[in-house]
N, C-alpha and C positions, 0 to 999 in steps of 0.2 A: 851628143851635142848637135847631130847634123838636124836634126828637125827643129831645135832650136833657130840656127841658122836659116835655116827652110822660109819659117814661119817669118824673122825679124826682117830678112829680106825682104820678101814677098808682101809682106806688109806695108813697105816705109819706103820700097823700090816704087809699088803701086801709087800710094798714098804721095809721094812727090811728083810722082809721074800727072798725077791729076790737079794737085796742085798749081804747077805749071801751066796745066791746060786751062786749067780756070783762070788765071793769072792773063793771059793769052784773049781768053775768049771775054775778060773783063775789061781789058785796055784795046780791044780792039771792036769792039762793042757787037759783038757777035754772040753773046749770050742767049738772048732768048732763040736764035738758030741752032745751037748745040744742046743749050742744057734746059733740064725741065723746069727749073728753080732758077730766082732772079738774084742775082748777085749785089748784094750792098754792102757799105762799109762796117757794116757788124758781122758780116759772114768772114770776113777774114780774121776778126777777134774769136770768135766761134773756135775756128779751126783751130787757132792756138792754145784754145782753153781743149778741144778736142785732143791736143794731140799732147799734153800734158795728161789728161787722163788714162788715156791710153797704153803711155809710159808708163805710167804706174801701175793698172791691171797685169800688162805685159811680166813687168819685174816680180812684182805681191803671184801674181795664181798663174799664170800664164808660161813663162820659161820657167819655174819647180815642175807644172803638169809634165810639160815637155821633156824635162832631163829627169825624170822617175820611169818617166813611159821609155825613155831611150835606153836607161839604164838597171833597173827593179821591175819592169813590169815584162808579161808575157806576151803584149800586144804587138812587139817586132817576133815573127818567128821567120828563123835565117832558114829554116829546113823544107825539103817537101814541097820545092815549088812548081807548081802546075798554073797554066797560062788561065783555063778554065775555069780553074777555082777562084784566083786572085780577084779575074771579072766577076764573079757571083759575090765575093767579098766585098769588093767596092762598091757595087750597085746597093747591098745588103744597108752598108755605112751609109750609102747617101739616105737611103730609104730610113735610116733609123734617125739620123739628123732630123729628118721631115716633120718625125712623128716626135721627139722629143722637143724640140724647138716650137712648134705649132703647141701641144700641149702648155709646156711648162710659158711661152709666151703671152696666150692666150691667158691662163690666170693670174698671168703679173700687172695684166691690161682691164681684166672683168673683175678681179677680189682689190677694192678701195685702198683699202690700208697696203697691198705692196704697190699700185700704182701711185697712191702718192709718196711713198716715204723710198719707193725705190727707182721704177722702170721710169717715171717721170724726169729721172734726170736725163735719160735718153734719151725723151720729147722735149726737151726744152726750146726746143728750133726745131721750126718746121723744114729746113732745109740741111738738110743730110750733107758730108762731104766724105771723102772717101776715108781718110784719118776719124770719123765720127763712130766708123767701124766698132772697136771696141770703147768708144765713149761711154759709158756705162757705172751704174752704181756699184761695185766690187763684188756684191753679192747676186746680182743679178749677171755679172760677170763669168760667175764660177755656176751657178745654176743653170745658166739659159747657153751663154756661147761656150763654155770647156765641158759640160756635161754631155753636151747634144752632140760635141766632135766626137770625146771618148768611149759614149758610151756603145756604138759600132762595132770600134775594133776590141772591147772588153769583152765582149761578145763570145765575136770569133776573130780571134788573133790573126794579122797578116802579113805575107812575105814585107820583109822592110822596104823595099822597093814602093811596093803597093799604099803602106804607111807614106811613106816620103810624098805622093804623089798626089797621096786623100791629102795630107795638110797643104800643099802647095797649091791645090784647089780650092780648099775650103776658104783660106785665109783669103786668095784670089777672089773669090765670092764675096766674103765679108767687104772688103772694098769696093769693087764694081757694083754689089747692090746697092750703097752709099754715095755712092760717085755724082750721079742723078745726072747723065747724059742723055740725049734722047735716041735709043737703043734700044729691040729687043731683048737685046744681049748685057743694056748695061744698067737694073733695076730697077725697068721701068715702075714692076710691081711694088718691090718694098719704097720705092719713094710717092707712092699713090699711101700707103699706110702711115706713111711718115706724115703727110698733108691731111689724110683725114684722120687716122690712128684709129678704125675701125675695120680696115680692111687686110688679107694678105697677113695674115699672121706667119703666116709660115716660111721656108725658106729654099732655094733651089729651084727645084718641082712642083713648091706649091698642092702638092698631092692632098693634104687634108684639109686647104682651102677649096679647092675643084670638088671635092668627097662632099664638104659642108656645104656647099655654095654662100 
């Protein structure tokens, strides 16, 4: 259960945190000085239709992945723990995120038929909010954000610690790329994709974006 917890925190802890700030930097008219994206009266309807979706992913694919992984799967391993390896482990995950996410993104965006009947519900706003995170059609849900976490640690299984620490980041990332602050640190790349939705397919690192130019 604890990476359940992990994840619903970090997510909703984030996701209000930003909230607020936008709240903040909308009544105090300081928007276009912090964030990359212009705040109107439909962006706060957005959010809320965001943050119903997201609940719902969360509940449907989201905490079952999480409490299978915590409880039936081999990817917490309690044994064997070495400082060296964990590092090689984690770097491993981010690098496998890159490559799954980049891929399987990129054809939900280039093949017609799932950009419209699926990924399109992602793009529906050009203006990203940090709760928009897992805003998503369910099945592009479970394909693109739960596949490209898991499929790292199914890999090569890691000290739980190490698990605890990839999902407290990763989810951390999911938010912060959506946030659309002006930050090199807080999405600048994936909200340049969100505006033009040809670019920065990928995630984190960006490594098979930089690879492809």
């Amino acid at each position: 259960m604890d990476l359940i917890y992990i994840h619903l925190f970090t997510y909703w802890g984030l996701s209000a945190l930003c909230f607020i700030l936008d709240y903040i930097c909308y009544k105090t008219n300081t928007v276009e000085k912090y964030k990359q994206n212009k705040i109107t009266d439909k962006y706060w309807s957005y959010c809320y239709d965001s943050m119903k979706s997201a609940f719902y992913n969360q509940i449907v694919i989201t905490i079952p992945t999480l409490y299978y992984i915590s409880n039936y799967s081999n990817i917490l391993f309690y044994d064997n723990y070495n400082l060296l390896n964990e590092i090689l482990k984690f770097c491993f995950y981010i690098f496998c995120i890159d490559i799954w996410f980049f891929t399987s993104h990129y054809m939900f965006h280039k093949i017609p038929f799932l950009y419209k009947n699926i990924h399109k519900f992602h793009h529906r706003e050009s203006t990203p909010s940090a709760v928009s995170a897992l805003d998503a059609h369910i099945i592009e849900h479970f394909l693109i954000n739960i596949l490209s976490i898991v499929v790292g640690p199914t890999l090569w299984p890691g000290y739980y610690l190490t698990i605890y620490i990839y999902i407290f980041i990763t989810t951390a990332n999911s938010c912060i790329s959506h946030s659309g602050y002006n930050s090199p640190l807080v999405g600048i790349e994936h909200n340049i994709h969100h505006k033009l939705s040809k670019y920065n397919y990928g995630v984190g690192l960006y490594l098979l974006d930089k690879l492809f130019n």
